[in-house]
C-alpha positions as CSV (number, residue, x, y, z in Angstrom):
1,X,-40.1,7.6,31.1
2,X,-37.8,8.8,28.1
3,X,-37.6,11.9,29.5
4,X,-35.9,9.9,32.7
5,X,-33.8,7.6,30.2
6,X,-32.5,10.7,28.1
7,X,-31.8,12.5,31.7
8,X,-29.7,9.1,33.1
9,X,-27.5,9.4,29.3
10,X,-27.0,12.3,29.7
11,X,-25.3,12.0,33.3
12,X,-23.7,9.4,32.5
13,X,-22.0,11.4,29.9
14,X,-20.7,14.2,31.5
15,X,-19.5,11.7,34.5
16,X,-17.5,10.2,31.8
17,X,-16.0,13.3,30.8
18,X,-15.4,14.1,34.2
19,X,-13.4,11.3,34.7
20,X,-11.4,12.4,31.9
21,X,-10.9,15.8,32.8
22,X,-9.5,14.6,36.3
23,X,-7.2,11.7,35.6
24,X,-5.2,14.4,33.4
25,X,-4.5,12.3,30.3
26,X,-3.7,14.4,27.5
27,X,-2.5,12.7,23.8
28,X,-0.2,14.3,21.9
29,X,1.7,14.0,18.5
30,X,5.0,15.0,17.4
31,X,8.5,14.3,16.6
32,X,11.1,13.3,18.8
33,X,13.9,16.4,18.9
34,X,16.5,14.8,21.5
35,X,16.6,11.4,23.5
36,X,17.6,11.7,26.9
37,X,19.2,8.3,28.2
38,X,20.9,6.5,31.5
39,X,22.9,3.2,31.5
40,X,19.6,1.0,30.6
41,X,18.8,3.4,27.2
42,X,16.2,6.1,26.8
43,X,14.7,7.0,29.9
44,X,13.0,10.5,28.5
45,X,12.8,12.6,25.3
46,X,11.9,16.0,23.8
47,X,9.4,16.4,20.9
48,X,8.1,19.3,19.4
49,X,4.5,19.3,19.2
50,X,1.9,22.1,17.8
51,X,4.8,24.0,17.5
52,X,6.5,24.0,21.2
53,X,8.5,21.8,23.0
54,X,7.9,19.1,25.4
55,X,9.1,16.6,27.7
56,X,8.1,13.6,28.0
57,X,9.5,10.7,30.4
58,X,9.6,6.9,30.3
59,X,9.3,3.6,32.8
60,X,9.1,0.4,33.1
61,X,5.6,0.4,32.9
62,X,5.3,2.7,29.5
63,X,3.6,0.8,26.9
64,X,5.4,1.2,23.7
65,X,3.6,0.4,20.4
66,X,4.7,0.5,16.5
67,X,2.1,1.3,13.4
68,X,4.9,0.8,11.5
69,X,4.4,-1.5,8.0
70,X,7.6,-3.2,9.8
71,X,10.3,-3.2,12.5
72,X,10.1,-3.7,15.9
73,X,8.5,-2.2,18.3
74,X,10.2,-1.1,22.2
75,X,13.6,-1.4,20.9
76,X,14.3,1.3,18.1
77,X,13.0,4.1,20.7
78,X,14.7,2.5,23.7
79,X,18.0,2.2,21.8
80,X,17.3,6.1,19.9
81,X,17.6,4.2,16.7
82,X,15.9,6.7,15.0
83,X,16.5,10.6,15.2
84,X,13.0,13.1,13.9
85,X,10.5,9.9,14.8
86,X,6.9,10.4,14.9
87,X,5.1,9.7,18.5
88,X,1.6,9.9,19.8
89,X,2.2,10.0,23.2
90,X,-0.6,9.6,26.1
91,X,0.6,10.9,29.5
92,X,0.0,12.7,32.6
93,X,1.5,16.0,34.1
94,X,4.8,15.5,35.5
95,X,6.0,16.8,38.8
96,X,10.1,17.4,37.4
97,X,10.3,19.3,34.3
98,X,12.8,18.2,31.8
99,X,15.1,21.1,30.4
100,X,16.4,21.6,27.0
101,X,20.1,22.1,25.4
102,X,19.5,25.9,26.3
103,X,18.3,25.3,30.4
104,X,15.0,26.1,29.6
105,X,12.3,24.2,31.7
106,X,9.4,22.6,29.2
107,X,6.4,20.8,30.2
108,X,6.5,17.1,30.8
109,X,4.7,14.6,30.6
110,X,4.7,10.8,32.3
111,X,4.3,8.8,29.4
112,X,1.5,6.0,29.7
113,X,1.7,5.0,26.2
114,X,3.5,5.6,22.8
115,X,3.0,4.6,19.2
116,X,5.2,5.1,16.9
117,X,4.1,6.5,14.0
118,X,7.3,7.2,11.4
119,X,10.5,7.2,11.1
120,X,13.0,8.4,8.4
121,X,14.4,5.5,6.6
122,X,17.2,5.7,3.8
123,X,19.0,8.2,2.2
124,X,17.3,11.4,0.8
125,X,16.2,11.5,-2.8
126,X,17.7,14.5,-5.5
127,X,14.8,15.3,-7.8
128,X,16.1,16.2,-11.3
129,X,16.1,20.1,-10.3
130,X,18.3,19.4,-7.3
131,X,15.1,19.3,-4.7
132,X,16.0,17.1,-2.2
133,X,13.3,15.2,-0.6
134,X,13.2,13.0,2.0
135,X,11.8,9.4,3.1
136,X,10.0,8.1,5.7
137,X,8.1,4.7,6.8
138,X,4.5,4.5,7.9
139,X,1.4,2.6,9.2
140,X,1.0,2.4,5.2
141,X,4.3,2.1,4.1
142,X,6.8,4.2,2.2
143,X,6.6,8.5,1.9
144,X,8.1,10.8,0.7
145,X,8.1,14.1,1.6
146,X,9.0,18.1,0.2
147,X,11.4,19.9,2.0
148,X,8.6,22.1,3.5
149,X,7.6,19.2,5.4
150,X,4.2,18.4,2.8
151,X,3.8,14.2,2.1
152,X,4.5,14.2,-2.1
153,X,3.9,10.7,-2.5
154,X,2.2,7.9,-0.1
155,X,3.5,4.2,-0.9
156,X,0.6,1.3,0.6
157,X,2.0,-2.1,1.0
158,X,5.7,-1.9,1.0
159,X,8.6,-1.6,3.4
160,X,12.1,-1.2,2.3
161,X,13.5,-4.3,0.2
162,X,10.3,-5.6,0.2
163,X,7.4,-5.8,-2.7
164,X,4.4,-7.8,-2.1
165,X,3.9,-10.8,-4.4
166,X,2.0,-13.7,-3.2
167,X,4.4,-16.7,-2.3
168,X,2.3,-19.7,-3.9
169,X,2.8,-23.0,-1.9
170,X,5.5,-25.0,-2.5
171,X,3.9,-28.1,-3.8
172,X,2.6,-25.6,-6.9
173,X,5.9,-24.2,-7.7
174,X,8.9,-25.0,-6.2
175,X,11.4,-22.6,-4.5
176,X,13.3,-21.8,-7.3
177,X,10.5,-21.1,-9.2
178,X,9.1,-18.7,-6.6
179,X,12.7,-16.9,-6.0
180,X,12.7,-16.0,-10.1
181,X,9.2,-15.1,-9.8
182,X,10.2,-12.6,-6.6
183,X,12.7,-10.8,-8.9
184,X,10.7,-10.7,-11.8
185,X,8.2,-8.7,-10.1
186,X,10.4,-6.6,-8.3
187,X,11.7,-5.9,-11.8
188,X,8.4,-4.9,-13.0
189,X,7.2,-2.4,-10.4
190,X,6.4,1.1,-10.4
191,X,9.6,3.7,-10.4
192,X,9.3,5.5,-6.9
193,X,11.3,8.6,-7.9
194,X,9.4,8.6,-11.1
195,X,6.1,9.0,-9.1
196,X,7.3,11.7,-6.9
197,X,9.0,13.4,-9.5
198,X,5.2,13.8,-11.0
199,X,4.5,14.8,-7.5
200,X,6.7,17.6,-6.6
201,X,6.0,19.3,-10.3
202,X,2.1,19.1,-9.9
203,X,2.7,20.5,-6.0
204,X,4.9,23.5,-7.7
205,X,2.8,24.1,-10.2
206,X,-0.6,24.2,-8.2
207,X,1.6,27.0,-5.8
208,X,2.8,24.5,-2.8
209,X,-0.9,24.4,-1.3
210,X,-1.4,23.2,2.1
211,X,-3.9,21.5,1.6
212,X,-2.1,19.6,-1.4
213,X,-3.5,15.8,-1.9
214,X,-0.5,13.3,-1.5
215,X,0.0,10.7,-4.5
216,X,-0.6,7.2,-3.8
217,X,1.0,4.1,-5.5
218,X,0.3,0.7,-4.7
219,X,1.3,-2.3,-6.5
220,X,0.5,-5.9,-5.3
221,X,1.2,-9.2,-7.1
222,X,-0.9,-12.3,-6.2
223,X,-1.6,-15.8,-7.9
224,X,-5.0,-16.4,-9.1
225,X,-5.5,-19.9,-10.6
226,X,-3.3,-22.7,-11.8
227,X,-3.7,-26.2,-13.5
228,X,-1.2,-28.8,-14.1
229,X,1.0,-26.9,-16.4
230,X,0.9,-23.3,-15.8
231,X,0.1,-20.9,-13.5
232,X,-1.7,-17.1,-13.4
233,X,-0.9,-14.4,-12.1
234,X,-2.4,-11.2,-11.6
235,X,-1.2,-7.9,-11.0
236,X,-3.1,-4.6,-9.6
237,X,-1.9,-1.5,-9.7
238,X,-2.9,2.3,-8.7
239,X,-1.4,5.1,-9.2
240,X,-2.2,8.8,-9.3
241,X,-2.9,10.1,-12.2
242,X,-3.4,13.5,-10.2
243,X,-3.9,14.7,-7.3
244,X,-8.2,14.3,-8.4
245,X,-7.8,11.1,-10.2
246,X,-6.3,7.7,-9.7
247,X,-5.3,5.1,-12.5
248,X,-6.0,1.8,-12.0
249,X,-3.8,-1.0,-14.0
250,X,-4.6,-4.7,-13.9
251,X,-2.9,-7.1,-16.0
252,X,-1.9,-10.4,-15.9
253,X,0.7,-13.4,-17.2
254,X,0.9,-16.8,-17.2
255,X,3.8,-18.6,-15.6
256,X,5.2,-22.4,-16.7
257,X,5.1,-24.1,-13.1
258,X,8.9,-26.0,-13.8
259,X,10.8,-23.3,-15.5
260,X,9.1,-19.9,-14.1
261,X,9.7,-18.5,-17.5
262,X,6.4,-16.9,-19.0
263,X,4.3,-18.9,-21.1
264,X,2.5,-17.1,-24.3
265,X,-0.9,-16.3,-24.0
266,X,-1.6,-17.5,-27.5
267,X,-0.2,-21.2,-26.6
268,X,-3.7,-21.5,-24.7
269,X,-5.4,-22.1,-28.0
270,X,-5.7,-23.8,-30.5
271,X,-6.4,-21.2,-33.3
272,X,-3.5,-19.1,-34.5
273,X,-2.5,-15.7,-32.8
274,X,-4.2,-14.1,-35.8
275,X,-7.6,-16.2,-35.8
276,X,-7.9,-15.1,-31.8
277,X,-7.1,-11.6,-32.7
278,X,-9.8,-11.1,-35.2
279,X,-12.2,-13.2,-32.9
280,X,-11.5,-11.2,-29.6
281,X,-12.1,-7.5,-31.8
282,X,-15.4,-9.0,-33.3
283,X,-16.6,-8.1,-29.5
284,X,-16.7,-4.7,-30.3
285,X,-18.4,-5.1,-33.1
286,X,-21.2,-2.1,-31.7
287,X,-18.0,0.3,-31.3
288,X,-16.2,0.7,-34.9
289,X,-13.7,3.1,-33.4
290,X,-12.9,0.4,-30.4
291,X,-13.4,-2.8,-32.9
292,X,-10.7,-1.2,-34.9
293,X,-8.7,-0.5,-32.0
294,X,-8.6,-4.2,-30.5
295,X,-7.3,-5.8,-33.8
296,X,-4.3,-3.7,-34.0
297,X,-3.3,-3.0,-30.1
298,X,-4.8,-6.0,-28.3
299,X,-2.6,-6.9,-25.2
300,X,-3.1,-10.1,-23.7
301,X,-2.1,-8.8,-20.6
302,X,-5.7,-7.1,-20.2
303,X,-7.2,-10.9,-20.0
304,X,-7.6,-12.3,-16.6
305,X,-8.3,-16.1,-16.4
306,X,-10.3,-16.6,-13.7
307,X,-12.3,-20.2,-12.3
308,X,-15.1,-19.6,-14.3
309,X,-14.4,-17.6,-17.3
310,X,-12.0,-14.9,-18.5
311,X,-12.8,-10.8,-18.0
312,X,-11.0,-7.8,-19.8
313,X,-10.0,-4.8,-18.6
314,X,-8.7,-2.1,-20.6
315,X,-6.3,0.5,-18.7
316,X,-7.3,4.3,-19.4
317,X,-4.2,5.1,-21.1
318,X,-4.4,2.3,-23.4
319,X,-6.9,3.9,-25.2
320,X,-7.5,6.8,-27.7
321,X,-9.1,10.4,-26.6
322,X,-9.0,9.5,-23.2
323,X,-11.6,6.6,-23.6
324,X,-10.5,4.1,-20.9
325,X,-10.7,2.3,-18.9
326,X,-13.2,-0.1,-20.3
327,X,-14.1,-3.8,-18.8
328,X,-15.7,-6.3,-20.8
329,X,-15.9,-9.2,-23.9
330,X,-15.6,-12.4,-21.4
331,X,-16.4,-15.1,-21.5
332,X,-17.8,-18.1,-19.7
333,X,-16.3,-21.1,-20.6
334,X,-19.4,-22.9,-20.7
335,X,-19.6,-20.8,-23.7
336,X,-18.8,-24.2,-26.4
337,X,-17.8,-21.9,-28.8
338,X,-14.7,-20.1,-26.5
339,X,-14.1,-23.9,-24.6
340,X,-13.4,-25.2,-28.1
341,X,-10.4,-22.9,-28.6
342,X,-8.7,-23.6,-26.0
343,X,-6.0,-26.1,-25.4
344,X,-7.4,-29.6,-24.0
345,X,-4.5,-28.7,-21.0
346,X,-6.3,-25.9,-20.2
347,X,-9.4,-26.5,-18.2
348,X,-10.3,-27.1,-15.2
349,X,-8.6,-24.4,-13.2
350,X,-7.7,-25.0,-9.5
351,X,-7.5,-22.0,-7.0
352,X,-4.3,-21.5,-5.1
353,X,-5.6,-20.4,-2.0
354,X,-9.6,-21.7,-1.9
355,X,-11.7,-21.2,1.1
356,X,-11.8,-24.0,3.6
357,X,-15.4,-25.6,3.7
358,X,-16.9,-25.5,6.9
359,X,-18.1,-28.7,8.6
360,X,-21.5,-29.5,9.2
361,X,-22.5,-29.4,13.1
């Protein structure tokens, strides 16, 4: 009886395939070389794929799709917005050939469907040694690429002239409020040149490998919790330290709800800065070296304040001899001694986005 089962897969399978192999589909990736056009826009185009030319032709009925982080779909192909996109084309064997610039005859293809998978966007970047390097957008965002074609540095979660911070609702900060916060955090973001600088020098120095591993950066902004007062927010970043090794940054401030200014971390207690400093470092109490440390370089901005307590996470750079990153010393506040300390305006904490409860059947 399995032996019959295993048999039936098995045809099934290669029936499958079969079907496949006849109905001629082939997918293919590359970039679009020249658009070929008639009074209603691009009606064919030439891409080099694998390193050869092709033709491939458009109707009505081909399905044109974006992976782009943004921007419409149809129209920048239709309208050859774009010169050297990226395609992934599925097609079939086409009777007419199209010819290039030359007269040469290439293959073509009927196009069934295409996805757009990059396009250059903005003007090329000049590296401090005059390398020029250019930009594209993907599925993932921003790239940025050598002039030998390799991807130096991948960018997740950002289009051009935009960065992603949470837009709170209105009825917890006004407009205003969220328009200064916008800017603020556009202010503070990462340095894209900076990062592919870092790129380029480790890609030269390894010897321009092939198989070189693209930075990443990613940077996203996002409110946490909020009372009557103030709100938090909290900021998570990563960035290659390497092309082995990522660092991961996550810090945080506290926002006044009517001004959008930024409220002092020390203003949530009622001991003095200095009181809180000595009673965060007694913590570390087990670790001299990292006691020592906290007294004299604690940043507030490791401390996240989160529903039920507050958590600490110490980047790897902050620390000596390449000791980080290190997450610890919170605390609960049902802790008396911590809830004490802080400001009667502090507690409770409301989430700005909390999960609807579902109703009972």
């Amino acid at each position: 009886m399995k032996k019959r089962i295993l048999l039936s897969l098995l045809l099934a399978l290669c029936f499958a395939l079969l079907l496949t192999a006849c109905s001629g589909e082939k997918e293919m990736k590359g970039m679009i070389s020249e658009y070929l056009q008639n009074e209603n826009g691009v009606n064919a185009f030439l891409m080099e794929t694998n390193g050869e030319v092709i033709g491939v032709r458009l109707t009505d009925a081909s399905g044109i799709y974006s992976s782009l982080a943004s921007y419409p779909d149809e129209a920048i192909l239709r309208n050859a917005e774009y010169p050297d996109m990226e395609v992934t084309v599925t097609g079939e064997k086409a009777d007419e050939k199209l010819t290039t610039a030359d007269g040469t005859e290439v293959p073509t293809y009927m196009a069934k469907k295409i996805i757009i998978d990059s396009i250059p966007v903005g003007e090329p970047l000049t590296l401090k040694d005059g390398t020029t390097v250019n930009t594209r957008l993907n599925r993932e965002g921003l790239s940025y690429f050598a002039p030998d074609g390799m991807m130096l540095l991948q960018i997740y979660n950002q289009v051009p002239g935009e960065y992603f911070v949470d837009r709170v609702d209105v009825d917890i900060v006004s407009d205003e409020v969220q328009a200064k916060l916008y800017l603020r955090y556009q202010e503070q973001r990462f340095d894209d040149i900076e990062q592919t600088e870092r790129a380029w020098a480790e890609y030269c120095d390894l010897g321009k490998p092939k198989d070189f591993r693209a930075y990443v950066a990613r940077q996203v902004t996002s409110t946490s919790f909020y009372n009557d007062r103030v709100i938090f927010y909290y900021t998570d970043v990563t960035l290659s330290r390497n092309v082995h090794r990522y660092y991961y940054r996550y810090y945080n401030e506290i926002i006044d709800r009517e001004t959008g200014e930024q409220v002092s971390f020390w203003e949530l207690f009622k001991p003095s800065e200095s009181e809180m400093r000595e009673w965060i470092s007694k913590d570390y109490a087990w670790d001299p070296e990292l006691q020592s440390f906290m007294a004299e370089n604690f940043d507030p901005s490791w401390v996240h304040f989160g529903l039920e307590g507050v958590t600490l996470y110490i980047p790897w750079d902050a620390l000596p001899n390449d000791k980080g990153p290190v997450q610890g010393g919170g605390r609960y506040y049902t802790n008396e001694e911590f809830a004490a300390m802080l400001q009667d305006w502090v507690l409770p904490l409301q989430e700005t986005h909390p999960i609807p409860e579902l109703a009972d059947e």
